[in-house]
PAZAFI-935191 format. One record per residue (C-alpha): residue number from 1; residue in three letters; y, x, z. Coordinates in pm, whole numbers, plus 50000, padded with zeros to 5 digits. Example, Ala and Ser with C-alpha at 12.3 -4.5 7.8 and 13.67 -1.06 7.14 Angstrom:
BEGIN
    nr   rest       Y       X       Z
     1    ALA   49550   51230   50780
     2    SER   49894   51367   50714
# end
This chain:
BEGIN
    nr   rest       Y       X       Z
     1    UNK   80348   32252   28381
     2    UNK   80287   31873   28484
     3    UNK   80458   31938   28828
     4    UNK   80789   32079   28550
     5    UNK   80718   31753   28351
     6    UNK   80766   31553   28671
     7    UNK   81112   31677   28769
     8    UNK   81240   31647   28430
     9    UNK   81153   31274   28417
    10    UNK   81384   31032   28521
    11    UNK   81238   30931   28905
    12    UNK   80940   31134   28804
    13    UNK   80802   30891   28621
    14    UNK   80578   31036   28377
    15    UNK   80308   30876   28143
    16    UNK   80024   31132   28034
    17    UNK   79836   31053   27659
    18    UNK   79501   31171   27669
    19    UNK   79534   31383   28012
    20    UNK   79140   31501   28016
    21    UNK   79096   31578   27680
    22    UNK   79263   31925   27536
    23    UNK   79395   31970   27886
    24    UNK   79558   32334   27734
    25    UNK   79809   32112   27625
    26    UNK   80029   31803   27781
    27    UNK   80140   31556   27596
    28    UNK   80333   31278   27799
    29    UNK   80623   31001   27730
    30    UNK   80944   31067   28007
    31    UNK   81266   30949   27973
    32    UNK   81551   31193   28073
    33    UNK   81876   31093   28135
    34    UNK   81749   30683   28032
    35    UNK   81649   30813   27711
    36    UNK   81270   30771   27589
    37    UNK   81118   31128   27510
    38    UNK   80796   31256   27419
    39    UNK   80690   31585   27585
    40    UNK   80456   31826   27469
    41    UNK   80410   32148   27683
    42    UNK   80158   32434   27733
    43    UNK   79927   32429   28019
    44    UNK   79906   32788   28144
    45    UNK   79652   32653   28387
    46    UNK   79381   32548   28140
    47    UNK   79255   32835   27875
    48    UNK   79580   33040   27974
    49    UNK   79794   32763   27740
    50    UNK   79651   32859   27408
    51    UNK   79652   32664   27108
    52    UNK   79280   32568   26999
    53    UNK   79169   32300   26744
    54    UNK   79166   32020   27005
    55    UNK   79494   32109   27145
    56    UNK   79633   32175   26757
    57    UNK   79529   31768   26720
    58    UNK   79605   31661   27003
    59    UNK   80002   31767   26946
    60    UNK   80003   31673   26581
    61    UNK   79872   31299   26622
    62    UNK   80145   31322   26939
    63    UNK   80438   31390   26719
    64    UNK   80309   31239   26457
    65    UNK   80370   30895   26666
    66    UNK   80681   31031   26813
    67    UNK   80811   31046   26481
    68    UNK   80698   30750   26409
    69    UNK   80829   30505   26645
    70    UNK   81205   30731   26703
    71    UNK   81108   30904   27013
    72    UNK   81265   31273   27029
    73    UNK   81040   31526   27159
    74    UNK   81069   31828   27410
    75    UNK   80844   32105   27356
    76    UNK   80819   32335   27646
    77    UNK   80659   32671   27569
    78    UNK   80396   32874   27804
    79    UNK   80176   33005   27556
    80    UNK   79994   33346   27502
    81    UNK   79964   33187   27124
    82    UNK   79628   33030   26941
    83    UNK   79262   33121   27019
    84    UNK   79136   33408   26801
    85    UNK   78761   33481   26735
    86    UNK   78481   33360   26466
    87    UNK   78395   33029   26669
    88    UNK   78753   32877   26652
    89    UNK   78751   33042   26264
    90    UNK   78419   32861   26186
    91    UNK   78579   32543   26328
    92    UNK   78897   32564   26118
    93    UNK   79158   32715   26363
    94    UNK   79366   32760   26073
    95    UNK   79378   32423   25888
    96    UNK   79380   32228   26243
    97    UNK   79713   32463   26343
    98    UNK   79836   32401   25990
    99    UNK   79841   32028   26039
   100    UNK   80011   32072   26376
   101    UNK   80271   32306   26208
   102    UNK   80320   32034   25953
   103    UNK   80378   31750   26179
   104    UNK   80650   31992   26369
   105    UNK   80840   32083   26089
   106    UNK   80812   31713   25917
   107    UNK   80948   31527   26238
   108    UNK   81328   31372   26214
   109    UNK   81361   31308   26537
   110    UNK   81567   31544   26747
   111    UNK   81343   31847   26860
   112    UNK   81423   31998   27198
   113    UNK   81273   32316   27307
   114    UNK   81273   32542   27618
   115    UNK   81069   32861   27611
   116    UNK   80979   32867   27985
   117    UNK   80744   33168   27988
   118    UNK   80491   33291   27738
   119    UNK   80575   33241   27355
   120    UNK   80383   33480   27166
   121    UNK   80301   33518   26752
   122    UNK   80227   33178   26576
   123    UNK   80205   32988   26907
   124    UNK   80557   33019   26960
   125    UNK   80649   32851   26599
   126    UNK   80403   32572   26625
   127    UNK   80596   32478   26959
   128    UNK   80899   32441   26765
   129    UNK   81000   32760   26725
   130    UNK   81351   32880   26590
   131    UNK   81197   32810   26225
   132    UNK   81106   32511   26230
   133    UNK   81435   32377   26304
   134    UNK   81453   32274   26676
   135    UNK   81849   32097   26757
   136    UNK   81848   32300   27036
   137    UNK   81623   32564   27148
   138    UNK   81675   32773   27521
   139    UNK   81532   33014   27705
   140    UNK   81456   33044   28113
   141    UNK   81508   33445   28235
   142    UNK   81110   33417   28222
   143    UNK   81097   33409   27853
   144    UNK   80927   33646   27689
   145    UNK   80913   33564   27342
   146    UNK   80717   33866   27101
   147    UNK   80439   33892   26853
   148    UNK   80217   33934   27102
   149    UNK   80180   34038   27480
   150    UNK   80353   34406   27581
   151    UNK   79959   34532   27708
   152    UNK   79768   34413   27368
   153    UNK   80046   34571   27160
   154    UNK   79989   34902   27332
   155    UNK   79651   34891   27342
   156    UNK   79637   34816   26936
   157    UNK   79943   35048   26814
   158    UNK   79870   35335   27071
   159    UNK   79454   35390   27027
   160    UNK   79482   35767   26929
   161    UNK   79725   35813   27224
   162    UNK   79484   35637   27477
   163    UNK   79177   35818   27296
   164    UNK   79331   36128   27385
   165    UNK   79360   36040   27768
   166    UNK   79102   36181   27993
   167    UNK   79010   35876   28151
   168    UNK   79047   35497   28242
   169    UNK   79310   35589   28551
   170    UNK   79503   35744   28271
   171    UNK   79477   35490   27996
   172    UNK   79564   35218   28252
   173    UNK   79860   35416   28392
   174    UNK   79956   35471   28027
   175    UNK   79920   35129   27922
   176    UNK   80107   34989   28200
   177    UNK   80447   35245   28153
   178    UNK   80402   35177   27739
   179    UNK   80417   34784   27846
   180    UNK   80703   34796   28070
   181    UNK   80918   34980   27828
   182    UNK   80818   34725   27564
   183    UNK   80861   34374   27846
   184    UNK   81227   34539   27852
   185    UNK   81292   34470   27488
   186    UNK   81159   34145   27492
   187    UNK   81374   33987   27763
   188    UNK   81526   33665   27626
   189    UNK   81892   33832   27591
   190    UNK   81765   33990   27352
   191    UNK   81661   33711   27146
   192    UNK   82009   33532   27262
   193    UNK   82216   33825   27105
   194    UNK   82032   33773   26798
   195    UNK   82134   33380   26793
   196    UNK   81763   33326   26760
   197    UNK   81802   33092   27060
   198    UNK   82084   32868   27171
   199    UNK   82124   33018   27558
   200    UNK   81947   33139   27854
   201    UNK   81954   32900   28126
   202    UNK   81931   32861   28473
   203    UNK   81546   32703   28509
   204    UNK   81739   32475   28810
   205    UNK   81940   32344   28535
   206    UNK   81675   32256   28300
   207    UNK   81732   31888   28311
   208    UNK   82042   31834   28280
   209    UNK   82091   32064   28023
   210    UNK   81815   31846   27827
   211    UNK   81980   31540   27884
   212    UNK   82300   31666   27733
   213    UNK   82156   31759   27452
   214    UNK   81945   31506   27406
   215    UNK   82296   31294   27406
   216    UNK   82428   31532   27148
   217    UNK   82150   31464   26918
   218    UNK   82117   31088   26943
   219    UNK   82318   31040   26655
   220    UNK   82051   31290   26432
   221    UNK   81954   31156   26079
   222    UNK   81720   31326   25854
   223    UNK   81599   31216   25547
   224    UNK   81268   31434   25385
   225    UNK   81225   31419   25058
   226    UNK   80835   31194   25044
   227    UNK   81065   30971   25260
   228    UNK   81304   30896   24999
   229    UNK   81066   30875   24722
   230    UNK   80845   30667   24953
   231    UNK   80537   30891   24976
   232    UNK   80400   30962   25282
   233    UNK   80185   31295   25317
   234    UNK   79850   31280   25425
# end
């Protein structure tokens, strides 16, 4: 993902916040196309890309700052979603990926977001997903955007069926052709057709498709309602 973040920066040219600490999740100031942007992307390469309480922090103080100081942000999305299990639960996975959530939806900057790969269940909103109101949200051919991932749904909505198989040859065979069928429906045309995101691109294009739209939104004013009443949230 950092080697992406470099040729998406104007002259590669990239300054990384906090680069050792949640390293799941990058969270660097670029400019593209002269214009000052704040990135934050998934590192597939560190805990697969999931979202943890560290990471969840780490991209709400981020934005939080972005938002602050009129820097629009670029999420780009490789993420199998948050960390599940009663360690991230006893640490508050759920009020730490709130706050991120918050921060996402509160920005006014413009929100830019390319799905490169992975975008599964709640890690694909708190990236900016469709719901929270990106300005313009695209998709590489990669882009598999779904609950979850094609082999965990088949291995939670087809038990009986894999109970029934005589043994793990079988259930792995089984698992694979149930997951291929599924992979098929979760191809980013699909989500395209549905106007659920703005395009699939060519990933060669990336940049300057970024930049334009980056132009497009430079104009963007939002006004929340705590603004106008002068309350900030805590």
């Amino acid at each position: 993902m950092r080697k992406l973040v470099k040729i998406l920066a104007d002259d590669g040219d990239v300054f990384e916040l906090k680069p050792k600490w949640a390293r799941n999740l990058v969270t660097a100031l670029v400019r593209i196309g002269g214009r000052p942007v704040g990135v934050v992307a998934n590192n597939p390469m560190f805990l697969g890309g999931t979202l943890d309480v560290d990471s969840a922090d780490k991209a709400a103080k981020f934005v939080e700052i972005c938002d602050a100081f009129g820097i629009s942000l670029l999420f780009l999305q490789d993420t199998p979603g948050f960390v599940i299990g009663s360690k991230v639960e006893r640490a508050g996975i759920i009020r730490h990926g709130a706050k991120m959530l918050h921060y996402v939806s509160a920005a006014t900057v413009p929100k830019i977001c390319v799905v490169v790969r992975k975008a599964y269940g709640a890690g694909y909103y708190a990236m900016n997903g469709r719901a929270y109101e990106p300005d313009y949200i695209v998709a590489w051919p990669t882009a598999e955007i779904a609950v979850m991932g094609p082999e965990g749904m088949v291995s939670i909505f087809a038990q009986k069926q894999l109970r029934e198989l005589p043994d793990d040859a079988a259930r792995s065979q089984f698992i694979e052709s149930a997951a291929e069928r599924i992979r098929r429906g979760i191809n980013p045309i699909v989500p395209a057709i549905r106007a659920m995101i703005d395009d699939v691109i060519d990933p060669r294009a990336t940049r300057a498709v970024v930049a334009r739209a980056l132009e497009r939104c430079a104009s963007k004013r939002v006004e929340r309602p705590w603004r106008k009443r002068g309350v900030v949230p805590v």
